[in-house]
ZABAVEX-113095 format. One record per residue (C-alpha): residue in one letter; x, y, z. Coordinates in steps of 0.02 Angstrom, whole numbers, padded with zeros to 5 digits, always signed. Layout:
<recs>
AXYZ ...
</recs>
This chain:
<recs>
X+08777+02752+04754 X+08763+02903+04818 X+08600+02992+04869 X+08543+03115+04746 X+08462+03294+04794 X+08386+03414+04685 X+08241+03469+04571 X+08202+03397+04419 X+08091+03502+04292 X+08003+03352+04192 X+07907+03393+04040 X+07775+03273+04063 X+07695+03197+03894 X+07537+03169+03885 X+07449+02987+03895 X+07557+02967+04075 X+07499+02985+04232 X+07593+03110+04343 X+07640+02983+04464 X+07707+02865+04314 X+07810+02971+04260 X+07871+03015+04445 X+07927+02852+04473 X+08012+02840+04299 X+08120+02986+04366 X+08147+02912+04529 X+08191+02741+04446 X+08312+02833+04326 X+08390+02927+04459 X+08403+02805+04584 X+08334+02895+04713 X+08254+02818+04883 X+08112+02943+04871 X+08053+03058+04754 X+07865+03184+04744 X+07791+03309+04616 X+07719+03477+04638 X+07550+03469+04580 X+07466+03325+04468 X+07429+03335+04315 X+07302+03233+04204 X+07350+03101+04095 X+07293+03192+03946 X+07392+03361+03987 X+07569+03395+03967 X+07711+03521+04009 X+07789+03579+04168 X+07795+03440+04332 X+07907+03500+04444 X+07988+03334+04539 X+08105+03345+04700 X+08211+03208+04718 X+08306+03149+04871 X+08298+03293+05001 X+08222+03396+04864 X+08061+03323+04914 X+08071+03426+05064 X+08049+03596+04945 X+07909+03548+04873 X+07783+03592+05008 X+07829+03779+04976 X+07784+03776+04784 X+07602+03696+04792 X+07526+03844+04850 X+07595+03960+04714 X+07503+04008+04558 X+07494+03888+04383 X+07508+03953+04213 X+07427+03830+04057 X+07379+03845+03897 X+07205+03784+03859 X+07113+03727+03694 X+06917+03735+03713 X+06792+03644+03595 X+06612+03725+03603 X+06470+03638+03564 X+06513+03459+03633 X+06485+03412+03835 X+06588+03227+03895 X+06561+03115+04050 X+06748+03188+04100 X+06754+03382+04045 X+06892+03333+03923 X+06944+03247+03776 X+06975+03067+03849 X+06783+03075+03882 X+06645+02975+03799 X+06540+03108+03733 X+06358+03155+03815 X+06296+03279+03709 X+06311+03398+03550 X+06247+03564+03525 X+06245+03689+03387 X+06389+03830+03444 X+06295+04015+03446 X+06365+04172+03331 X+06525+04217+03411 X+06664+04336+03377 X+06832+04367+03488 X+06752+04517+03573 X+06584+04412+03632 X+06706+04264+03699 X+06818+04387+03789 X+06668+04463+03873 X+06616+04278+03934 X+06807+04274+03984 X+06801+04412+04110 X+06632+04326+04213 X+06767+04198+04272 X+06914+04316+04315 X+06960+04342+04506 X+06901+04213+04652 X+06759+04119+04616 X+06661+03954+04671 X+06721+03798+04572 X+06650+03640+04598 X+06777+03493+04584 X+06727+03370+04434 X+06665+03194+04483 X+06829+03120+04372 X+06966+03201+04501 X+07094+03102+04609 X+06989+03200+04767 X+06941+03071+04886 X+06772+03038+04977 X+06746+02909+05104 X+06935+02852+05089 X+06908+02811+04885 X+06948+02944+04749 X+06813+03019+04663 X+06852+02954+04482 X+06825+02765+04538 X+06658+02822+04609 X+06618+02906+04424 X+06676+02757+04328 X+06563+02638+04428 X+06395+02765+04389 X+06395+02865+04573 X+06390+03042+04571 X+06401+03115+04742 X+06396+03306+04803 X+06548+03400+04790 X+06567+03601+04895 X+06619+03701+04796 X+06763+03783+04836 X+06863+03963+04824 X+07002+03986+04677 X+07080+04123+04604 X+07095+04160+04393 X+07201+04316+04406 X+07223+04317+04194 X+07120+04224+04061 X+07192+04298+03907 X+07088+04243+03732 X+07246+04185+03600 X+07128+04123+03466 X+06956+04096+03420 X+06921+03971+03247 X+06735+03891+03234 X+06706+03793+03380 X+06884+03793+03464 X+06966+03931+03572 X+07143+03943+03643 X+07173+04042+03818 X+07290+04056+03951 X+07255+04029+04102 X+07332+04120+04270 X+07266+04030+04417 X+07295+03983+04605 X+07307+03794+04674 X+07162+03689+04661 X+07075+03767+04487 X+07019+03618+04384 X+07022+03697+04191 X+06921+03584+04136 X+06797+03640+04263 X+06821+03799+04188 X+06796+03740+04019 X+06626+03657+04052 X+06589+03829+04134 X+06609+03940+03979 X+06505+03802+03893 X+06376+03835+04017 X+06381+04024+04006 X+06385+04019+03806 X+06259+03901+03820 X+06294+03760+03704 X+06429+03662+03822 X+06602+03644+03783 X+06750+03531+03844 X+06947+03539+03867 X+07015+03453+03702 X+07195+03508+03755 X+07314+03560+03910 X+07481+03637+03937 X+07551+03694+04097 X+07671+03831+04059 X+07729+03876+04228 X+07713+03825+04412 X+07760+03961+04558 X+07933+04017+04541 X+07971+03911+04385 X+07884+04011+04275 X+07979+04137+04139 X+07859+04256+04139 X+07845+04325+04313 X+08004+04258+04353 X+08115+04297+04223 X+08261+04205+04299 X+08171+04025+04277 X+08192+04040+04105 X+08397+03990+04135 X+08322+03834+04194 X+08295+03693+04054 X+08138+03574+04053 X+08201+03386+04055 X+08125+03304+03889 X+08026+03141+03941 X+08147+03070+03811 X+08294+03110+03930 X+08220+03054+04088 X+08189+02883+03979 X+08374+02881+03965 X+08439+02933+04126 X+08530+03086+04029 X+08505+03205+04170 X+08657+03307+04154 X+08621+03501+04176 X+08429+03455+04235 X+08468+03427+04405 X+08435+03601+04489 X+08491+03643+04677 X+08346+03647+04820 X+08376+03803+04858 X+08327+03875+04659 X+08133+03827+04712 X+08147+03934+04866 X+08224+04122+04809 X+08077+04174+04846 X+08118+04171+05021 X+08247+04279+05080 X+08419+04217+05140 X+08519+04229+05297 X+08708+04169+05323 X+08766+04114+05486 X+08902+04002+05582 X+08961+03821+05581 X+08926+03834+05772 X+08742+03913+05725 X+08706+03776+05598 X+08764+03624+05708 X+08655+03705+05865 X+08501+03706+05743 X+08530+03543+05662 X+08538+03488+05865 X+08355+03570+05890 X+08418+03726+05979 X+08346+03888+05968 X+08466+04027+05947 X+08445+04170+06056 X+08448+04362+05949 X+08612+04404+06069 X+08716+04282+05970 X+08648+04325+05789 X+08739+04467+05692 X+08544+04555+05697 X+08378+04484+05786 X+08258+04388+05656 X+08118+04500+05606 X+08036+04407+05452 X+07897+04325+05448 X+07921+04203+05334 X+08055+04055+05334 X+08225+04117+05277 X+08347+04014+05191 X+08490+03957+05290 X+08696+03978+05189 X+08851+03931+05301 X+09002+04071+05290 X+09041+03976+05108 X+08875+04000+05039 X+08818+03809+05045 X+08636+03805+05077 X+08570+03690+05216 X+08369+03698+05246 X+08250+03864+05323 X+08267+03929+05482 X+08096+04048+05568 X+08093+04171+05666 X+08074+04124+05862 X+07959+04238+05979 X+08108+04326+06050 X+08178+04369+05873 X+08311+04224+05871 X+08323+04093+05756 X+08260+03921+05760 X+08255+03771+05648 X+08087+03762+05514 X+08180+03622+05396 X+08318+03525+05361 X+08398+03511+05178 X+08549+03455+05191 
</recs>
């Protein structure tokens, strides 16, 4: 069989793990190896960008780009876990609220702030992931650490639930967030619901060309019907810009060579990696700038 390459845009379900439903793709696809772009919990659902085949090779460029979810928040009710698949610790009368009061909480939280990583997370101390630590009664000291909400938009506000969405850089736990506004209103709260709308350059809204791209239904990937789901490598890395050189360039970089600026069209100036394109436009991995302005190899993709 032969080896299959590309990007898979997996609308995961929720009650699955991230990395169960990975290797349901993989499985399906017969690939040798397969990874996602950022995990999400069991009880969430939506976007899970996998790279199968060499297309685990792209996915290193889209973990540090921003997320985009939809979030449901109950008020009044604290769990051991921050969200719904939590035994509950405590209840508390919710305050008077109206849209304009919530949205004012809202804004406390927008631009970089300190988050401390929940106790239930797959972050590791002493070699063992904090959640098996949490389910056997240890709570340890987490630092707090630096992330970014660059838009937490209010949607809807009904007695004790609210609905937001949620800009955000790598890293942000929402239901950190949501045990946050809890705090602030002062009666706790949880995350009763999650949706990840977009991840870096696959999402419609600030990159209006993802939205040619379908999501593969879990019930397809449970099939194997992956026809017209399988995207190219190179669609997860337009952000980068391009350059287009020689058969004899590409086989002297796939040997390790650098390429000297004399025998480039024009000398390398940019900073960041540039996608490589032979003379027919078939895309083969990033090439970087060297110190002398040439070209040398960053990645392989082909």
């Amino acid at each position: 069989m032969a080896q299959v390459n590309g990007i898979i845009l997996l609308d995961k379900p929720n009650g699955i793990t991230s990395n169960a439903a990975l290797q349901k793709v993989r499985y399906q696809l017969g690939a040798d190896k397969a990874g996602h772009s950022g995990t999400l919990d069991p009880m969430a659902t939506g976007l899970l960008p996998i790279g199968v085949g060499q297309g685990t090779k792209v996915l290193p460029y889209l973990l540090d780009g921003h997320k985009r979810y939809l979030a449901e928040i109950t008020l009044g009710i604290t769990t051991t876990t921050a969200d719904a698949e939590g035994e509950v610790i405590e209840t508390l009368p919710v305050p008077v609220l109206d849209f304009y009061l919530i949205q004012s909480v809202l804004s406390q939280f927008m631009g970089r702030v300190e988050q401390v990583p929940p106790m239930y997370s797959a972050l590791k101390r002493d070699g063992r992931p904090l959640y098996e630590l949490a389910r056997a009664g240890i709570t340890v000291e987490r630092e707090s650490r630096q992330v970014s909400f660059f838009a937490i938009d209010l949607l809807s506000f009904e007695a004790n639930r609210l609905v937001v969405q949620v800009w955000c850089s790598k890293g942000t736990y929402i239901r950190t967030l949501a045990e946050d506004i809890g705090a602030v209103v002062g009666c706790g709260a949880h995350l009763s619901a999650l949706r990840r709308l977009g991840v870096a350059g696959f999402d419609p809204i600030s990159e209006p060309e993802a939205s040619q791209w379908s999501w593969c239904p879990w019930q397809s990937a449970l099939v194997a019907d992956f026809a017209g789901y399988l995207l190219p490598l190179d669609i997860a890395l337009r952000h980068l810009d391009s350059i287009t050189v020689t058969e004899a360039v590409l086989q002297r970089l796939a040997q390790g060579q650098k390429i000297s600026a004399q025998d480039l069209e024009l000398p390398i100036l940019a900073a960041d990696p540039l996608r490589l394109y032979d003379e027919a436009g078939q895309f083969y991995g990033l090439g970087k700038a060297t110190p002398y302005q040439g070209l040398m190899l960053e990645r392989w993709m082909h």
